[in-house]
C-alpha positions in Angstrom: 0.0 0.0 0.0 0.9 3.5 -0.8 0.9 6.6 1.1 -1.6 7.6 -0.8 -3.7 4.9 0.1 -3.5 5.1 4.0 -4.4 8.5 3.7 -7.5 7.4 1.5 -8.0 5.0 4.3 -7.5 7.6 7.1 -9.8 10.2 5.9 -12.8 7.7 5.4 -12.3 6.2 8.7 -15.5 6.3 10.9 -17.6 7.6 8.3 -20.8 6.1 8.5 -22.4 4.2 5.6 -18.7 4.1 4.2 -17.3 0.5 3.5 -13.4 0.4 3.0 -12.0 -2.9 1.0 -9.1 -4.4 1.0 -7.3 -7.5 -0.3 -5.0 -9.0 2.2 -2.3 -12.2 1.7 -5.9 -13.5 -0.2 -8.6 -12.7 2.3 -11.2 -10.1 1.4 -11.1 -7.5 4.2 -14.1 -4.8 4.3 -14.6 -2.2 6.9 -17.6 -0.7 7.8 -18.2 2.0 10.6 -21.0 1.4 13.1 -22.0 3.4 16.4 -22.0 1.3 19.9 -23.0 2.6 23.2 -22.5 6.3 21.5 -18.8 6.1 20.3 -17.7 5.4 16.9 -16.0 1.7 16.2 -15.3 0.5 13.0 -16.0 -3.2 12.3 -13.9 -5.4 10.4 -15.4 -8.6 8.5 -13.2 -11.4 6.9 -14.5 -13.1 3.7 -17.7 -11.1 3.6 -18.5 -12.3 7.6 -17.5 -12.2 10.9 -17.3 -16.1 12.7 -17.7 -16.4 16.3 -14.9 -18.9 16.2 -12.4 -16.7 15.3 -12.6 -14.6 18.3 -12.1 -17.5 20.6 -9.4 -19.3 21.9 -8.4 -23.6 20.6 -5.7 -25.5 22.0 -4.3 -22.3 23.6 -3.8 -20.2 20.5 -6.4 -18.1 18.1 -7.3 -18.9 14.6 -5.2 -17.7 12.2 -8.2 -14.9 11.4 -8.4 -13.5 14.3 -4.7 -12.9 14.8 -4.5 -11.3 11.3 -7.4 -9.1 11.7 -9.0 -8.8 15.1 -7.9 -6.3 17.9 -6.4 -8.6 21.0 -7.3 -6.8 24.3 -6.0 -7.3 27.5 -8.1 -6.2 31.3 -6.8 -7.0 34.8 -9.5 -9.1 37.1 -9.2 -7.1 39.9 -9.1 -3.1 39.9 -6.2 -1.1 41.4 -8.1 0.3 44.2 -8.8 -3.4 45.2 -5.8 -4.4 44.4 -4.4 -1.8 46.5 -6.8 -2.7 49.6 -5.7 -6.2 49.1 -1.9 -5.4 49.6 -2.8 -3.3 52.6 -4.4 -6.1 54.4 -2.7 -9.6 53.2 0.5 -8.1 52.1 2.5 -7.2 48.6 3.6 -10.9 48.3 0.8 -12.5 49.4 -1.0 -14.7 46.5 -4.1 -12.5 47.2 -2.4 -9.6 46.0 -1.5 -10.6 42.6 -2.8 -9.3 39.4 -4.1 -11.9 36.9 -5.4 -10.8 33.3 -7.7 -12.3 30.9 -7.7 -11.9 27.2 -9.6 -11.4 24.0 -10.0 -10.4 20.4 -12.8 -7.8 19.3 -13.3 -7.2 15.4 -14.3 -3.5 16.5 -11.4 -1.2 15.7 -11.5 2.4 17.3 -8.3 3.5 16.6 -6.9 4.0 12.9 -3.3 4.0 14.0 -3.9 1.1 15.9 -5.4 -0.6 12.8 -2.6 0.2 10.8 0.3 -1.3 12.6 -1.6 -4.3 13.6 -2.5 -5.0 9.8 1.3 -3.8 8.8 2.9 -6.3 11.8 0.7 -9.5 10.5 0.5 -9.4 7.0 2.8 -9.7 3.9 0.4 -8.3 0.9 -2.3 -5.4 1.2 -3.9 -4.0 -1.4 -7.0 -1.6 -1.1 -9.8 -1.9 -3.3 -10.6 1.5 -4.9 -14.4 2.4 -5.8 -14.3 3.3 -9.4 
């Protein structure tokens, strides 16, 4: 991709009723931008859909989809002002006060640099598909 692309890809990023396409290592990529709970996030669909199985975890590791295309987030369990109770009262090396995380992919994209580094990182070919 070109410069000259990205931008395209930049300044049509979030607009409603606005589908972006892309041809990636032989997948069919389209974006669309949707509103949820009042903030803009743009949705990325694989092949023409979006599979439930793709977000999930197998054997430890993601389908290869998901990896390529999805956004992988990452929350703590506990919050820091529990976290911070729990050191007061059982100690900072106490098995009670340690963080643990949990993880998982969402095909909603919010963030356009995001989006591009993630795409640029994973995959080898990307090609935009231009409206005539």
């Amino acid at each position: 991709m070109t410069t000259e692309d990205w931008k395209y890809v930049k300044d049509n990023w979030g607009a409603l009723f606005t589908t972006i396409k892309f041809k990636i290592d032989g997948y069919d990529v389209c974006l669309q931008a949707g509103v949820i709970k009042m903030r803009v996030y743009v949705t990325c669909y694989v092949n023409g859909s979006m599979k439930g199985i793709w977000l999930s975890k197998k054997e430890g590791q993601y389908p290869e989809e998901g990896k390529r295309f999805f956004q992988l987030h990452k929350k703590a369990v506990i919050s820091a002002k529990e976290m911070k109770r729990r050191q007061k009262i059982f100690g900072k090396r106490s098995d009670f006060s340690k963080q643990s995380f949990y993880e998982y992919l969402s095909p909603n994209w919010s963030s356009f640099s995001a989006f591009k580094k993630h795409i640029i990182e994973n995959n080898k070919d990307i090609q935009l598909i231009r409206k005539p």
